[in-house]
C-alpha positions as CSV (number, residue, x, y, z in Angstrom):
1,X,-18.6,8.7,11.5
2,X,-15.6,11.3,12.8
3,X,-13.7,11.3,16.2
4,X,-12.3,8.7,18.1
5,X,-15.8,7.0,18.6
6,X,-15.8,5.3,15.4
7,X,-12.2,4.0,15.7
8,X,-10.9,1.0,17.9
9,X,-9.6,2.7,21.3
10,X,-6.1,3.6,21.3
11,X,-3.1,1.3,22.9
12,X,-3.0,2.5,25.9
13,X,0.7,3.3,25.8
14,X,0.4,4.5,22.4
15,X,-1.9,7.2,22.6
16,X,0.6,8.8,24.7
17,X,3.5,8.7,21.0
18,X,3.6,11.7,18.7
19,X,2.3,10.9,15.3
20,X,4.9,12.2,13.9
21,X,7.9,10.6,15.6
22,X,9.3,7.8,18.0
23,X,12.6,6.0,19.5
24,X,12.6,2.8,18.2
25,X,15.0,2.0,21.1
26,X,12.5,2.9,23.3
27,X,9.5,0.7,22.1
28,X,9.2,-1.8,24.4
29,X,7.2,-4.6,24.9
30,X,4.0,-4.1,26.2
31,X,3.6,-1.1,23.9
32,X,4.4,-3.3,21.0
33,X,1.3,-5.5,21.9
34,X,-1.1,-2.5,22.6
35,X,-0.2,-1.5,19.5
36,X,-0.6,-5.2,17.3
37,X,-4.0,-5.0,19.4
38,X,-5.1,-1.7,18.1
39,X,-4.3,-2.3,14.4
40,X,-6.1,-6.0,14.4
41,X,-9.1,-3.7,15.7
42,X,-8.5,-1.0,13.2
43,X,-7.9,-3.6,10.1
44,X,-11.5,-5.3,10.7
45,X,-13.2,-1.8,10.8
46,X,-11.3,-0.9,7.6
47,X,-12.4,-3.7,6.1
48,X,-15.5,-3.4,6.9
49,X,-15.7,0.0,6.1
50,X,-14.4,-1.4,2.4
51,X,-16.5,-3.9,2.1
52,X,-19.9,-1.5,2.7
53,X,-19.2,0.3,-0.6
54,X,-20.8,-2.5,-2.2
55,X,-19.4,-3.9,-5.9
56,X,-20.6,-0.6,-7.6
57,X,-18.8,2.1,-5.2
58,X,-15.8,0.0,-4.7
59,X,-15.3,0.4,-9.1
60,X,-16.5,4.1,-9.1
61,X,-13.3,4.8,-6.3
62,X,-11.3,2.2,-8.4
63,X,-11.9,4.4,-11.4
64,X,-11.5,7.7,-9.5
65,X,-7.8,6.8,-8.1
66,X,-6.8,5.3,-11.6
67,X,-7.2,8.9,-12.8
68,X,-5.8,10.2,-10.1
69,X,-2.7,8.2,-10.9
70,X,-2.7,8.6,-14.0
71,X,-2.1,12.6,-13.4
72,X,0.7,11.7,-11.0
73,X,2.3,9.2,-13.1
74,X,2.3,11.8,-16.1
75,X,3.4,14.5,-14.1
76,X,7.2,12.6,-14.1
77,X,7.3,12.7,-18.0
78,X,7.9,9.4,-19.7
79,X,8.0,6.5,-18.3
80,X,8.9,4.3,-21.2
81,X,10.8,1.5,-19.8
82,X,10.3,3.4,-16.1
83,X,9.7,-0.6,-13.9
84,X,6.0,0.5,-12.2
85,X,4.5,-2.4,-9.8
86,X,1.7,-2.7,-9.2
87,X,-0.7,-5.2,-7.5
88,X,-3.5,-7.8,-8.1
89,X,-6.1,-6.5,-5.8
90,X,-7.9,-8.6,-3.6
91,X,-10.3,-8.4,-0.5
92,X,-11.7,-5.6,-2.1
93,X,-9.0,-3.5,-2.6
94,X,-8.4,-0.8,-5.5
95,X,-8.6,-2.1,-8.9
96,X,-5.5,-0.7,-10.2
97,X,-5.4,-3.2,-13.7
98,X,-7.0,-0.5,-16.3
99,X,-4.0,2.0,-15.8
100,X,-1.4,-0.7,-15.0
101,X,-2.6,-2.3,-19.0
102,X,-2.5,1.3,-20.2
103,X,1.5,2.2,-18.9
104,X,2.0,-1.5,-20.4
105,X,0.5,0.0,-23.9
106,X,2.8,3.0,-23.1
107,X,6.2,1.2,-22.8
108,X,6.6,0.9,-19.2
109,X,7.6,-2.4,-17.5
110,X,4.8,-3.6,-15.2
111,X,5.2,-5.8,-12.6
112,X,3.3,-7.3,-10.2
113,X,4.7,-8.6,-6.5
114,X,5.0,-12.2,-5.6
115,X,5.7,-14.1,-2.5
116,X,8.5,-16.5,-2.6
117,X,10.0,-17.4,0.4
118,X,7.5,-16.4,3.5
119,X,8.3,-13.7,6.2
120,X,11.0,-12.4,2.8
121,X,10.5,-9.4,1.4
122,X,8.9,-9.4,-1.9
123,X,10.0,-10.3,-5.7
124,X,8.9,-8.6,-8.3
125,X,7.5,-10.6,-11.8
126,X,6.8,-8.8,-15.0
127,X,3.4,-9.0,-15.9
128,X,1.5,-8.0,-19.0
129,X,-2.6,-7.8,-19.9
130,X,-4.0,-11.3,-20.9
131,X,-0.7,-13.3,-20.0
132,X,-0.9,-16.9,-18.1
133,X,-1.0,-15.8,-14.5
134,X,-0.9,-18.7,-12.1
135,X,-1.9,-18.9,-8.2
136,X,0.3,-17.8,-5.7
137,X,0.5,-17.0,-1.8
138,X,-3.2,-16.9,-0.3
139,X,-4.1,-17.7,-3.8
140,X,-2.9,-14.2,-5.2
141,X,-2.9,-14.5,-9.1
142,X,0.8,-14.0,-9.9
143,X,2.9,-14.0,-13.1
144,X,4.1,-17.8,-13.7
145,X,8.4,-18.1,-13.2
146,X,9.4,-17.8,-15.9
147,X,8.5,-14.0,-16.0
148,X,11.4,-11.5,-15.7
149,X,12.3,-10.3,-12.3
150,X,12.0,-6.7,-12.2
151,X,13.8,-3.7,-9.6
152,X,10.9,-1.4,-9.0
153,X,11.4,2.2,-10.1
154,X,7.8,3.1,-9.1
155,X,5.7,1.2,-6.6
156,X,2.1,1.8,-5.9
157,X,1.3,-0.4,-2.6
158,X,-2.7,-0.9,-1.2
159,X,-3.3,0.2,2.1
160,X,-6.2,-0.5,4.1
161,X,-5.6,2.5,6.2
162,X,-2.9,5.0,6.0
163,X,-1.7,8.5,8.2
164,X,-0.4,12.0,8.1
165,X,2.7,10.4,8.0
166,X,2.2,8.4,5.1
167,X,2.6,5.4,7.3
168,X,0.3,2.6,5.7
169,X,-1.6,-0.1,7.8
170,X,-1.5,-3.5,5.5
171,X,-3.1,-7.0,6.3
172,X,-0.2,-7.2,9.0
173,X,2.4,-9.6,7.6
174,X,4.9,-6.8,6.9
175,X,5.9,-7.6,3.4
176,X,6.1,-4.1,1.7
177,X,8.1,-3.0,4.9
178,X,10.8,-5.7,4.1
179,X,10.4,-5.1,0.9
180,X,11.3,-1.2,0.7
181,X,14.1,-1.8,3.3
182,X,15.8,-4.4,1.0
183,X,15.3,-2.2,-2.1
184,X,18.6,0.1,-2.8
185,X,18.0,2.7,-4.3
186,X,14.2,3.0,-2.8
187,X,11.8,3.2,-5.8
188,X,9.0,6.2,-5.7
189,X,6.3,5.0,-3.3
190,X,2.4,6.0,-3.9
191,X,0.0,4.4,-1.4
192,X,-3.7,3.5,-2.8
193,X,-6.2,3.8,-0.3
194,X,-9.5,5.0,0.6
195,X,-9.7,8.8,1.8
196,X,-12.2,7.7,4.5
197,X,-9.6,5.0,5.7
198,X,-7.1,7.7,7.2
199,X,-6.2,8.0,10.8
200,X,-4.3,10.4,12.7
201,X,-1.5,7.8,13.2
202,X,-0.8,4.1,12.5
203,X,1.9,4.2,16.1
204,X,4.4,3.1,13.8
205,X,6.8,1.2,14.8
206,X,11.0,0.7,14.5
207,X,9.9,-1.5,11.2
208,X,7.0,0.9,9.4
209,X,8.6,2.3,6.4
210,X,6.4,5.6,5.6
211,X,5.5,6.1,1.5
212,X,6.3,9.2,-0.2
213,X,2.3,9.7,-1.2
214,X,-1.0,8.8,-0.7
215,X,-3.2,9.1,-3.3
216,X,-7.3,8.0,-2.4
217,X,-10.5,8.6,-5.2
218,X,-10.3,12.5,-3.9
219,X,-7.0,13.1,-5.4
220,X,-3.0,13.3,-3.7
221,X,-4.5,13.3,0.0
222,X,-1.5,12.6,1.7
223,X,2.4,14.1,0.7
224,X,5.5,12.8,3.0
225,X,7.4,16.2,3.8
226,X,10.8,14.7,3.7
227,X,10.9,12.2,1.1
228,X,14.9,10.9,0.8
């Protein structure tokens, strides 16, 4: 499907925001709610959307964006000892684990996130292949405690739907938005999504955090122009 027919109807006040910019002194209140509205609507579509590949196209785009990353990863040289997190996907999300074991094999430091303290930004646990993983927040296999906490030099984040401006729509709780606003310095950023789950614009708001890239199963589909 294409055009605004197969996407939840704008906020009302947000259709009116330019994609690519927005006073975060002038969001106000009843925009804010349009726009909550819209992304519930736009998460169930995308995960519906995600969920229709079926088992078998869900692992061909897994295996697609893993090369994909693969190529950008290698592009920055070594990464021996380079900290890359990752993430343990769930709901159907991309199944990053063969090239997170392979920069493991290669000498980076691999970590995966974990919630600790709700509404927090996240930590970040060393993990490597065939270690004891335990059960974390929404049941999230995690790396147990004892696990070194790792700064994240390289962070590849899932996104159920992303934008032009690299802005990324998650499940809503807002955890990688803490999380890249508590990190100093700001690690290297690649969304993992779909190519069929971009929009025009997310409406971001005073707290979205764009990424520096997207990368989908076509290849780098979305670049941030001014990356700091």
């Amino acid at each position: 499907m294409s055009g605004q027919g197969a996407y939840a109807s704008p906020p009302c006040m947000a259709a009116e925001v330019d994609p690519t910019y927005f006073d975060p002194i002038g969001t106000d209140a009843q925009q804010a709610r349009d726009v909550a509205r819209w992304r519930r609507a736009e998460r169930a579509r995308l995960a519906g959307l995600r969920e229709g590949l079926g088992q078998t196209g869900r692992a061909q785009v897994s295996n697609s964006i893993c090369g994909h990353l693969e190529t950008v990863l290698g592009a920055r040289g070594t990464l021996r000892e380079t900290v890359v997190a990752g993430y343990w996907p769930i709901r159907g999300e991309p199944d990053l684990r063969p090239i997170l074991s392979d920069l493991h094999a290669a000498g980076a430091c691999v970590a995966l996130p974990v919630v600790e303290t709700p509404a927090a930004p996240l930590v970040f646990r060393r993990w490597m292949p065939g270690m004891r993983m335990l059960r974390g927040h929404w049941n999230i296999p995690v790396p147990p405690p004892e696990a070194e906490v790792l700064t994240p030099d390289i962070a590849l984040a899932p996104c159920l739907g992303w934008d032009e401006g690299c802005y990324r729509l998650g499940w809503g709780g807002g955890y990688y938005d803490r999380t890249l606003a508590a990190l100093s310095p700001r690690p290297v950023t690649i969304g993992v999504a779909l190519a069929a789950a971009r929009l025009t614009t997310i409406y971001p708001q005073p707290h979205d955090i764009p990424l520096d890239l997207i990368v989908t199963e076509t290849g780098v589909s979305g670049e941030r122009k001014d990356p700091s």
